[in-house]
BATOR-245310 format. One record per residue (C-alpha): residue in three letters; x, y, z. Coordinates in steps of 0.02 Angstrom, whole numbers, plus 50000, padded with zeros to 5 digits. Layout:
BEGIN
ALAXYZ...
// end
This chain:
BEGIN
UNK545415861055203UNK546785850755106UNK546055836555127UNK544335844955029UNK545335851754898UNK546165835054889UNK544455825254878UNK543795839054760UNK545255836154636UNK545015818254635UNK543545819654594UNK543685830854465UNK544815818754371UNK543625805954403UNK542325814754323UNK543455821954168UNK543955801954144UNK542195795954158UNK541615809954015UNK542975804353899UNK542375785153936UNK540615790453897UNK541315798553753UNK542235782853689UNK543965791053711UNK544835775453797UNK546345781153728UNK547305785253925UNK546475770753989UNK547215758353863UNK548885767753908UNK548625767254098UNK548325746954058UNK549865742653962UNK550895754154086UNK550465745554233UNK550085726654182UNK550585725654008UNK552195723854006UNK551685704954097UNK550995696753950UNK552555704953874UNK553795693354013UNK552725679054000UNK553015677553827UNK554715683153806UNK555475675853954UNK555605660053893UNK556415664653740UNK557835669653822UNK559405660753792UNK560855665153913UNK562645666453843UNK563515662453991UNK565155661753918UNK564785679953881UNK564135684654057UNK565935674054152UNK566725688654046UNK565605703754098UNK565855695854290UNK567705694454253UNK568025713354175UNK566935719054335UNK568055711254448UNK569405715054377UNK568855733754369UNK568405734054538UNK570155726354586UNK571065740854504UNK569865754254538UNK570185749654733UNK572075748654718UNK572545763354641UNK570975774854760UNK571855766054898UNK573455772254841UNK572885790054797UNK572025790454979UNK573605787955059UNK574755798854940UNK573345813355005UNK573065808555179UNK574925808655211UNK575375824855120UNK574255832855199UNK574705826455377UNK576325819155378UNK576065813955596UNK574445806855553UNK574165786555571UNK573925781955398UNK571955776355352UNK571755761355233UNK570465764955086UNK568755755555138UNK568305740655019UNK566505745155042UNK567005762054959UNK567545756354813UNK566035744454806UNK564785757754803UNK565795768054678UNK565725753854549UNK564055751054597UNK563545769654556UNK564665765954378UNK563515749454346UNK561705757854395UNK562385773854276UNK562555759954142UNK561115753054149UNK560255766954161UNK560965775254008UNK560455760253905UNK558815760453972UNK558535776853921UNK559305774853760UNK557915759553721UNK556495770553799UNK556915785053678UNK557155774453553UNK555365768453577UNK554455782653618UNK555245789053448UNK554785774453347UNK552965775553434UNK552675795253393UNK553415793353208UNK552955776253163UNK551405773053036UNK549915770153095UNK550465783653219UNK550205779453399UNK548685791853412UNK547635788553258UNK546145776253239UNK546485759053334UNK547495769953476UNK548865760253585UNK547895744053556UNK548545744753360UNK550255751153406UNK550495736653501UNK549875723153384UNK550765731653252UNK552545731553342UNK552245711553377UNK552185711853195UNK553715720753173UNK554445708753297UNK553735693953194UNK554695698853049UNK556295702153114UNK556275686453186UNK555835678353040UNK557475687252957UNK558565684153105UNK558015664953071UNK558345666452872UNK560035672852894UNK560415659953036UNK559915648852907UNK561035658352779UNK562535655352888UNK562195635952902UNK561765632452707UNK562685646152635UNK560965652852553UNK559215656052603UNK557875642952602UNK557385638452468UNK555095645552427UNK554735624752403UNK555445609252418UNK555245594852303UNK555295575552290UNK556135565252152UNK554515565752039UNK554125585952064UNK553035583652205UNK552955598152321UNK553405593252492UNK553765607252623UNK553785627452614UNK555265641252674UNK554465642652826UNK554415623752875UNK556275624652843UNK556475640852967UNK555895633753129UNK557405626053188UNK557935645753201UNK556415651353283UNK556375641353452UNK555255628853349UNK556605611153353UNK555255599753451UNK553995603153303UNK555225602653148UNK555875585353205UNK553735579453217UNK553935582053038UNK554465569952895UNK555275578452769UNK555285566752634UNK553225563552637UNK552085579052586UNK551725592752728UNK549805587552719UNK550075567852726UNK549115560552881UNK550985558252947UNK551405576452955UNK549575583852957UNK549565585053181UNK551165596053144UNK550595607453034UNK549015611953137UNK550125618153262UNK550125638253283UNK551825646953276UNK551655663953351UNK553175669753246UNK551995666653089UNK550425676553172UNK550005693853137UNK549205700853301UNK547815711553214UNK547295696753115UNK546045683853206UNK545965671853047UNK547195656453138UNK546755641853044UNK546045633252855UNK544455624852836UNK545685608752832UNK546305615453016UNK547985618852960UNK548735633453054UNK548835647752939UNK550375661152919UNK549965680452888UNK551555681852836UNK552225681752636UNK554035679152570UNK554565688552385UNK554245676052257UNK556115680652186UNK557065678152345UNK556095665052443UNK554985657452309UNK555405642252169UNK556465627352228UNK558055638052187UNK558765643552377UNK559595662552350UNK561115666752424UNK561605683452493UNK562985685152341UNK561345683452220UNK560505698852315UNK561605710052188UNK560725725652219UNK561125724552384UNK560085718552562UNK559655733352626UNK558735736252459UNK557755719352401UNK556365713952482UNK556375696652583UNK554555694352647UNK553165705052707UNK551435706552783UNK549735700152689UNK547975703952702UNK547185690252652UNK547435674952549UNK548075666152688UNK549135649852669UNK549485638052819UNK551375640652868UNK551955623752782UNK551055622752615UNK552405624052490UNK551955640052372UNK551975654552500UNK552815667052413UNK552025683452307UNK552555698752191UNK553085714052274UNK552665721952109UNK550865719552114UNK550685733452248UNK550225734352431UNK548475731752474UNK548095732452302UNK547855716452236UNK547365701452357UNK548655692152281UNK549855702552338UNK550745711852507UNK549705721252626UNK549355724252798UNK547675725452934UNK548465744152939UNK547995760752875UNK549145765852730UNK550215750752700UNK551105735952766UNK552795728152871UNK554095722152755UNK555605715452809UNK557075716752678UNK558695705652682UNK559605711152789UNK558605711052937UNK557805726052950UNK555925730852955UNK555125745552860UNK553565753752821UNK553095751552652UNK551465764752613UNK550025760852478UNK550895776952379UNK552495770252338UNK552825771152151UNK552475752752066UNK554375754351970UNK554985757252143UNK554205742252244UNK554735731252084UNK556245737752103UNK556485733152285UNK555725714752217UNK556975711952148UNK558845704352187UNK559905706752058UNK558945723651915UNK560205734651941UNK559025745951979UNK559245763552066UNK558245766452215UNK558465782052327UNK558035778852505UNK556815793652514UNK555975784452378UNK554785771952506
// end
């Protein structure tokens, strides 16, 4: 009989999953995928971004060992102190090493473990409050692509303020040559700082990005520069295109900002952001645009594949939401480095 019940309850759920297919509600079968195989494409890619600080991990090895060294002496000690109060004719026992190597591993799983589950809640609360929320039109599928984005960009600010900290300032929106000609754009000048050396050094800085010198270059994709949800890759020229915008007052003109020119403050001015068309290939010179024209509201302008607004990541590295609502003196506002305007975070 359990094994009937069994069969009928399978196939049940096979039935309820094959009505919701028929139905078009794929929605726990693209979560079922991405549980159990997604998170591969995930290691493939990130994997070998990776960069070991080993100097870093001699020191973890060193603070373990030296942990576990105490932690044995003084249980060892303890153990005895007990073991001979409490029976002064017994033959003393030694404290087992393999003892205190399964306390301290217990201590290093229980570490682990907490900061797993402090980066799962983390991102099963950014997934149930993020917009486009995890369960409206587009479903996981559009959740995912929109959190490579979000990665995109913070890369792309990690690498500006890498930049920062070798130039003392931010790229500059263009380069130029003697005469005023426009040679190379922000983003050529970033990919030192996004695992991208072997293709900066194909490029010669001091001819044009589209001379036939530089030209193979600069129809090479960078991933960093790719919005997921966007399948336009390349220019009629076949120049690898960038869905990806910097704020004409921080990272546009030949003039490279520095941090002490962001006056009203990183956390409020706006560094780069997400377009939705208009796309420019990575190294043209020119790639910058007004925050204050709106998002998705002028196609010069920010804005995103997504319903309600676009990714924008601000100066000091951190990624936010901006929605088609916000006021226009608000997103100017945040445009700019140095108004001295007010801007309440509640505000965006």
């Amino acid at each position: 009989m359990s094994a009937l019940r069994l069969s009928g309850r399978l196939g049940v759920i096979v039935a309820f999953l094959f009505v919701l297919a028929c139905l078009g509600l794929i929605f726990p079968f693209e979560i079922a995928f991405y549980v159990l195989v997604g998170w591969i494409w995930y290691g493939l890619r990130v994997i070998p971004e990776v960069r070991v600080d080993w100097g870093g991990v001699a020191m973890a090895l060193v603070c373990l060992a030296g942990f576990a060294g105490g932690l044995h002496v003084f249980l060892g000690w303890l153990y005895d102190q007990l073991n001979n109060s409490a029976e002064p004719a017994r033959i003393a026992f030694a404290w087992p090493a393999r003892w205190t190597a399964a306390l301290v591993a217990i201590v290093v799983l229980m570490f682990v473990a907490g900061v797993a589950a402090t980066g799962v809640g983390h991102q099963v609360g950014w997934l149930l409050t993020a917009q486009p929320l995890l369960v409206s039109a587009g479903g996981a599928r559009s959740a995912a692509r929109r959190a490579q984005s979000v990665n995109n960009l913070k890369q792309i600010g990690l690498a500006a303020h890498n930049y920062h900290a070798a130039y003392e300032a931010f790229p500059a929106g263009a380069t130029a040559a003697r005469y005023g000609e426009l040679l190379h754009s922000w983003q050529t000048a970033l990919l030192p700082y996004l695992e991208q050396q072997p293709l900066y050094d194909q490029i010669d800085r001091t001819l044009p990005w589209d001379d036939p010198h530089n030209a193979p270059a600069f129809q090479i994709k960078v991933n960093s520069y790719l919005n997921p949800a966007i399948d336009e890759h390349r220019d009629a020229q076949g120049f690898a295109l960038s869905h990806y915008a910097g704020n004409a007052r921080v990272l546009g003109g030949l003039h490279p900002t520095t941090i002490a020119e962001v006056r009203d403050g990183t956390s409020m001015t706006i560094l780069a952001g997400e377009v939705a068309g208009g796309y420019l290939p990575w190294g043209r010179p020119g790639n910058w645009r007004d925050p204050a024209l709106g998002i998705n509201r002028d196609p010069d302008g920010f804005g995103g594949p997504y319903t309600g607004g676009a990714n924008m990541i601000f100066a000091d590295g951190s990624v936010k939401f901006i929605k088609n609502t916000i006021a226009p003196e608000v997103l100017k506002a945040l445009g700019t480095p140095a108004g001295h305007e007010t801007v309440s975070v509640d505000s965006y």
